[in-house]
C-alpha positions as CSV (number, residue, x, y, z in Angstrom):
1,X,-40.2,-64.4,-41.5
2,X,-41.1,-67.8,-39.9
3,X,-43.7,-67.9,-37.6
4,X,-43.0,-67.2,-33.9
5,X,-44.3,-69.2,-31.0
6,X,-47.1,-67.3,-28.9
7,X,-44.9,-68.5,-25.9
8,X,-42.5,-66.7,-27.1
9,X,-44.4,-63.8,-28.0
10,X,-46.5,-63.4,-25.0
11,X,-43.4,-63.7,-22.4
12,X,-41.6,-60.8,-24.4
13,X,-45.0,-58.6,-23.9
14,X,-45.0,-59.8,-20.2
15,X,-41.2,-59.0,-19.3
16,X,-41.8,-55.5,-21.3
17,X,-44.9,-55.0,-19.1
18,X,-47.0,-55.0,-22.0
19,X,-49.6,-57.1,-23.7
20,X,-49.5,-58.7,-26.9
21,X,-53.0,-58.6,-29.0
22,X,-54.5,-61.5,-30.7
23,X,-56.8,-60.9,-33.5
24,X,-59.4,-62.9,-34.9
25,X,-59.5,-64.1,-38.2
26,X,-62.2,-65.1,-40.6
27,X,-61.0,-64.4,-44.3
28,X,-57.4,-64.2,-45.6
29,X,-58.7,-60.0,-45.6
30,X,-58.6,-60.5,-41.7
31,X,-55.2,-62.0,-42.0
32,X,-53.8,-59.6,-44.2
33,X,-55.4,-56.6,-42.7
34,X,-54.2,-57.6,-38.8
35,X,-50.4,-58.3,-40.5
36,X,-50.2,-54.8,-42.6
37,X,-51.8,-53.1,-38.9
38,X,-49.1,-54.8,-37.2
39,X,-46.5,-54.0,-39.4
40,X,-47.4,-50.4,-39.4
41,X,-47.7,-50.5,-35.4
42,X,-43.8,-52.1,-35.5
43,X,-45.2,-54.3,-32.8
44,X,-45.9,-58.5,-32.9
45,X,-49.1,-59.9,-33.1
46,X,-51.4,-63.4,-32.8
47,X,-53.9,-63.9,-35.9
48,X,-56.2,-67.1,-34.0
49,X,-58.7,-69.3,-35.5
50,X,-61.7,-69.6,-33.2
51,X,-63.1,-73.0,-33.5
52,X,-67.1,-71.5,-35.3
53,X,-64.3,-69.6,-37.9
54,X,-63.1,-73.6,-38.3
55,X,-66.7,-74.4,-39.0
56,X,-67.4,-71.6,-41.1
57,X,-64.2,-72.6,-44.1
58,X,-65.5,-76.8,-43.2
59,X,-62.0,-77.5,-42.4
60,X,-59.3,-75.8,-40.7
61,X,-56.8,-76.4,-43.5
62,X,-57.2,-73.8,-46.0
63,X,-57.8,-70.8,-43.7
64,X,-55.3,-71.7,-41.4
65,X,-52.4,-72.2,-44.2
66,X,-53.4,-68.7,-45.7
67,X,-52.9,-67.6,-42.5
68,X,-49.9,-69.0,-41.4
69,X,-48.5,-67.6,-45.3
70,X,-49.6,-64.0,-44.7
71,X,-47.3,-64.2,-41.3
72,X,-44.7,-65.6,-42.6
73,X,-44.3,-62.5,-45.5
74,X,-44.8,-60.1,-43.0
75,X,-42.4,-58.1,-41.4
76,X,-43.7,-58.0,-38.2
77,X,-43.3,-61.2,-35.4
78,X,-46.5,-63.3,-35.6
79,X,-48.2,-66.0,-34.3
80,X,-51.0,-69.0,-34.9
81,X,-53.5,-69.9,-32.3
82,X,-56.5,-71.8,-32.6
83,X,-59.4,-69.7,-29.9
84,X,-62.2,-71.7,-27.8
85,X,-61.4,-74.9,-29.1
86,X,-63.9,-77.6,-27.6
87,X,-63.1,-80.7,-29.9
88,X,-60.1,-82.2,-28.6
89,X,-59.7,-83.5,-32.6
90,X,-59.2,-80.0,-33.4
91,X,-57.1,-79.0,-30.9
92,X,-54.8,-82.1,-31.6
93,X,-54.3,-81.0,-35.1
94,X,-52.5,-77.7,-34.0
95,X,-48.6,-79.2,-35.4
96,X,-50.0,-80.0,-38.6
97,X,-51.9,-76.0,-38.9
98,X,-47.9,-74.7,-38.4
99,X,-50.0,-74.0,-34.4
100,X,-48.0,-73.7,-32.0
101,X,-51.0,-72.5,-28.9
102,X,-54.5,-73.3,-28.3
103,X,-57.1,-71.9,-25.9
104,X,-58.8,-75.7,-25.2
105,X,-62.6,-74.2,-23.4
106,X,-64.1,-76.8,-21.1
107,X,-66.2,-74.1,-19.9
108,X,-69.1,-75.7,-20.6
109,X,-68.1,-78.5,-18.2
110,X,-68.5,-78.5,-14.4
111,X,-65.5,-77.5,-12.4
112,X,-64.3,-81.1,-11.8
113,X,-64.8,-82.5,-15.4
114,X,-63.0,-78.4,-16.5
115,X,-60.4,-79.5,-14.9
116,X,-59.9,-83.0,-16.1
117,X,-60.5,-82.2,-19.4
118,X,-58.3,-79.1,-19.5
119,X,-55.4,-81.1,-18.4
120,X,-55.5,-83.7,-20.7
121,X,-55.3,-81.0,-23.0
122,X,-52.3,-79.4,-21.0
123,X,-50.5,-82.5,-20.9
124,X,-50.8,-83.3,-24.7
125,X,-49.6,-79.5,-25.4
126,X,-46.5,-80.0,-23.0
127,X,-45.1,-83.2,-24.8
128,X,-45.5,-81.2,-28.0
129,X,-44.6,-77.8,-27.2
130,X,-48.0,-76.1,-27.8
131,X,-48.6,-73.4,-25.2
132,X,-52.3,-74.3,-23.8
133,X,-54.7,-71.3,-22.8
134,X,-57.7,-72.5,-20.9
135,X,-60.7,-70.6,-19.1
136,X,-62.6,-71.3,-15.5
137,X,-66.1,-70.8,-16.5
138,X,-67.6,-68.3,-18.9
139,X,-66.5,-64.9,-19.7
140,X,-69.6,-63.0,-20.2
141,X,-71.8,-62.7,-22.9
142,X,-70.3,-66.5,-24.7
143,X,-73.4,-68.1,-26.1
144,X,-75.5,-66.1,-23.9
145,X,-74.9,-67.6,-20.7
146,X,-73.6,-65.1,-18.3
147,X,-75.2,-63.0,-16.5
148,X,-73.5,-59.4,-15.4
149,X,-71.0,-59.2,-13.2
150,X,-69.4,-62.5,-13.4
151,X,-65.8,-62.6,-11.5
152,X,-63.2,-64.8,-11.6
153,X,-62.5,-66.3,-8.2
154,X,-58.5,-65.7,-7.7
155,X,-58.3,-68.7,-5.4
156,X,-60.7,-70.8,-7.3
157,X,-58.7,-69.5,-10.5
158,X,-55.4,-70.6,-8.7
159,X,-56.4,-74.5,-7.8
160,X,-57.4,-74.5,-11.7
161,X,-54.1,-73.9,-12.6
162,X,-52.4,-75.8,-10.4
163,X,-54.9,-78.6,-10.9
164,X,-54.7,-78.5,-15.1
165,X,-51.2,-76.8,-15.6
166,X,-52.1,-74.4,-18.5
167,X,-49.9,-72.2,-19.3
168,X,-52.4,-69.2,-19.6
169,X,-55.9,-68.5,-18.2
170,X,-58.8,-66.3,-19.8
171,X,-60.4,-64.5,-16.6
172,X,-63.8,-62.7,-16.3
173,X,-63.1,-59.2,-15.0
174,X,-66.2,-57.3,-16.7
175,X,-66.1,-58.1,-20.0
176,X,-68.4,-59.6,-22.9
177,X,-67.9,-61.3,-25.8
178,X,-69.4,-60.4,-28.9
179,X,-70.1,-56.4,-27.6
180,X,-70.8,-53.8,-30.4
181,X,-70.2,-51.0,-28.2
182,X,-67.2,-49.5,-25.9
183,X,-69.6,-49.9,-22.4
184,X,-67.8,-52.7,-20.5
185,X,-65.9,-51.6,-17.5
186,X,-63.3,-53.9,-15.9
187,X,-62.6,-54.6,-12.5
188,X,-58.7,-53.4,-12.3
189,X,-58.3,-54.2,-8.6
190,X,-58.9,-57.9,-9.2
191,X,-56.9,-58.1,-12.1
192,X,-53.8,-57.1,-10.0
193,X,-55.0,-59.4,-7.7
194,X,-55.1,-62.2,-10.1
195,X,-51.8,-61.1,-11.4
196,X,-50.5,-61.4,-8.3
197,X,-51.8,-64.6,-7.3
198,X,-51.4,-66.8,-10.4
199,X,-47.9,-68.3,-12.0
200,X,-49.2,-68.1,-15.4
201,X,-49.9,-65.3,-18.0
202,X,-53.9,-63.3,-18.0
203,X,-56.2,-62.9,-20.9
204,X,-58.8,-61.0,-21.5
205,X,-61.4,-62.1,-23.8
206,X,-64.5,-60.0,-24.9
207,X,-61.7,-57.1,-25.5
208,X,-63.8,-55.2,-28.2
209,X,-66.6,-53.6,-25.8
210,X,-63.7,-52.5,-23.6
211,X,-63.1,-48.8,-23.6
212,X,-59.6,-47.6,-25.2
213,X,-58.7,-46.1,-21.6
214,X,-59.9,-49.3,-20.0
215,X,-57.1,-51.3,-22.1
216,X,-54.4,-49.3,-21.3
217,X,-55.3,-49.8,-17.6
218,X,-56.0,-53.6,-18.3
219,X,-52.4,-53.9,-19.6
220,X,-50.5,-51.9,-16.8
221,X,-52.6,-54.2,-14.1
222,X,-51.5,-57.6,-15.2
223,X,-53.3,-58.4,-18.9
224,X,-50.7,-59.7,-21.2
225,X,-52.6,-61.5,-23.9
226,X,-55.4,-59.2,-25.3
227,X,-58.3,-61.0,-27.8
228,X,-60.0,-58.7,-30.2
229,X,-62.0,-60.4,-32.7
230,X,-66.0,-58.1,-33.2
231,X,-63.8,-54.6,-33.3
232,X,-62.4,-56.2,-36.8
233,X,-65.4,-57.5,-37.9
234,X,-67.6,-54.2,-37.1
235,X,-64.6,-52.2,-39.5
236,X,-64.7,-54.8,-42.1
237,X,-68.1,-54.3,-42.2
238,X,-68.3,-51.1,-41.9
239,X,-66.1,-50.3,-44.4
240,X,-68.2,-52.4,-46.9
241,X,-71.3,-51.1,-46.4
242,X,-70.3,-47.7,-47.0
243,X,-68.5,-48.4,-49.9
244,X,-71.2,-50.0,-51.7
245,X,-73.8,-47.3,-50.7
246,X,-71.6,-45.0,-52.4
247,X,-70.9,-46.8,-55.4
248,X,-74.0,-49.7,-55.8
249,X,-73.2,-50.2,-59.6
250,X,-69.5,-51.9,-58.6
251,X,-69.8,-55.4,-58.6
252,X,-66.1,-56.6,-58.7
253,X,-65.9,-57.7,-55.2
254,X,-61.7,-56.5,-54.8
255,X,-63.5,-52.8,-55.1
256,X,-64.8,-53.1,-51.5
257,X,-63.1,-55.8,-50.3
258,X,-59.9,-53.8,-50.5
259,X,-61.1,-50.8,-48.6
260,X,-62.4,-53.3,-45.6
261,X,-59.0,-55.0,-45.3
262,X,-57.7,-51.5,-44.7
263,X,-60.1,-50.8,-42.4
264,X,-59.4,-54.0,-40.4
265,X,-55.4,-52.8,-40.3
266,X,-56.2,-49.3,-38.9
267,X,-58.0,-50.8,-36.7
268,X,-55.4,-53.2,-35.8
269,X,-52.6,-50.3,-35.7
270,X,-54.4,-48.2,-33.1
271,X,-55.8,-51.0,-31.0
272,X,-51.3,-52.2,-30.9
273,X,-50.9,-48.4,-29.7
274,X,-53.4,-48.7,-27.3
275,X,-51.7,-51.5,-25.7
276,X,-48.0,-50.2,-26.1
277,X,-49.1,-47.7,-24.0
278,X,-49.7,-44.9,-26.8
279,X,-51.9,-41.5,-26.1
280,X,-55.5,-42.8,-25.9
281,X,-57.0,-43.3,-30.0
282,X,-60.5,-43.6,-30.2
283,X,-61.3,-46.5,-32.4
């Protein structure tokens, strides 16, 4: 199938009152393990490239084309996005990556220079049809430099938009990125509120340490683009680790790689049920 635009994909989940999950990749496992959850789930979903994945493969190029392969021989509706892009070089090479949205972070900028920064990128994604995702300050727990509780100011958050014209916004509502445990809970009344105020779609970063419950409530309150990139990473992992304590003589790597990729796509599956509003799963 040919690859869908997250636009496109992330308006559907809005007008169905749902939200659409975007997955982190790493290795082409990540990418095949996030497709075969999603097909499984029936349900469409966004494999994204943060930009430290970029500087993990050296280039963007290889990872991004196995990527944009494993969507298009999968049944389900997918998408590409490159995640906390801060090199604008990067972020202009999204046409040629078979792109087609970005989250451009300026968050490490002061409001003013967010703003100015975050629409040029805006601007260049409007001539050429890439949906822009930005962020107004830090979500928690990115690089360490939140402390607890941050919020998202709805007014503040609305002058950004107008200000940059993105076409989505990653809010702080109580979670953390990077979390290894379900502990973070999120602030539902101001995510209605922010729903409510702003003209363009909500994101949750950090989605990992959110309880399953907490999703689901997430979603019904005005969430409609969900990252999950650590809950992948700790089944990969996982997976591995127990595989090779039971067998330590295997050395051919497709022994536990192939176990980890399945882990990554159950993982994927009940994470897509979680969202569509399925009977609470326990990851």
């Amino acid at each position: 199938m040919p690859l869908v635009p997250t636009g496109d994909l992330v308006e559907q989940a809005r007008l169905a009152g749902r939200a659409v999950a975007a997955f982190n990749v790493i290795t082409l496992e990540h990418a095949e393990g996030i497709a075969l959850g999603a097909e499984r789930a029936g349900l469409p979903v966004i494999l994204q490239l943060s930009e430290n994945a970029v500087r993990f493969h050296g280039s963007p190029h290889a990872i991004a084309a196995a990527s944009a392969a494993v969507a298009r021989n999968s049944t389900s509706d997918i998408s590409l996005h490159l995640d906390h892009i801060t090199d604008m070089s990067l972020l202009q090479m999204a046409p040629e990556l078979d792109v087609s949205s970005v989250m451009y972070d300026g968050s490490d900028f002061g409001y003013a220079e967010n703003v100015r920064h975050t629409r040029e990128a805006a601007d260049w994604g409007r001539a050429r049809g890439i949906w822009i995702e930005a962020e107004l300050g830090k979500v928690g727990g990115k690089d360490g430099a939140h402390a607890p509780g941050v919020r998202t100011d709805p007014e503040e958050a609305l002058q950004f938009v107008d200000a940059t014209g993105v076409a989505a916004l990653a809010v702080a509502v109580g979670s953390s990125h990077a979390m290894t445990s379900k502990s973070a809970s999120l602030d539902h009344a101001l995510i209605r509120e922010l729903s409510s105020t702003l003209p363009v779609p909500l994101v949750l970063h950090g989605s990992s340490g959110v309880p399953d419950g907490e999703l689901t409530l997430a979603a019904q309150a005005g969430m409609v683009k969900i990252n999950v990139g650590t809950a992948l990473n700790i089944a990969y992992t996982s997976a591995t680790r127990r595989f090779l304590d039971e067998n330590p003589s295997i050395v051919d790597p497709r022994k536990y790689i192939a176990p980890s990729r399945d882990a990554v796509a159950d993982t994927v599956e009940r994470t897509l049920q979680i969202l569509a509003g399925a009977a609470a799963i326990t990851l």
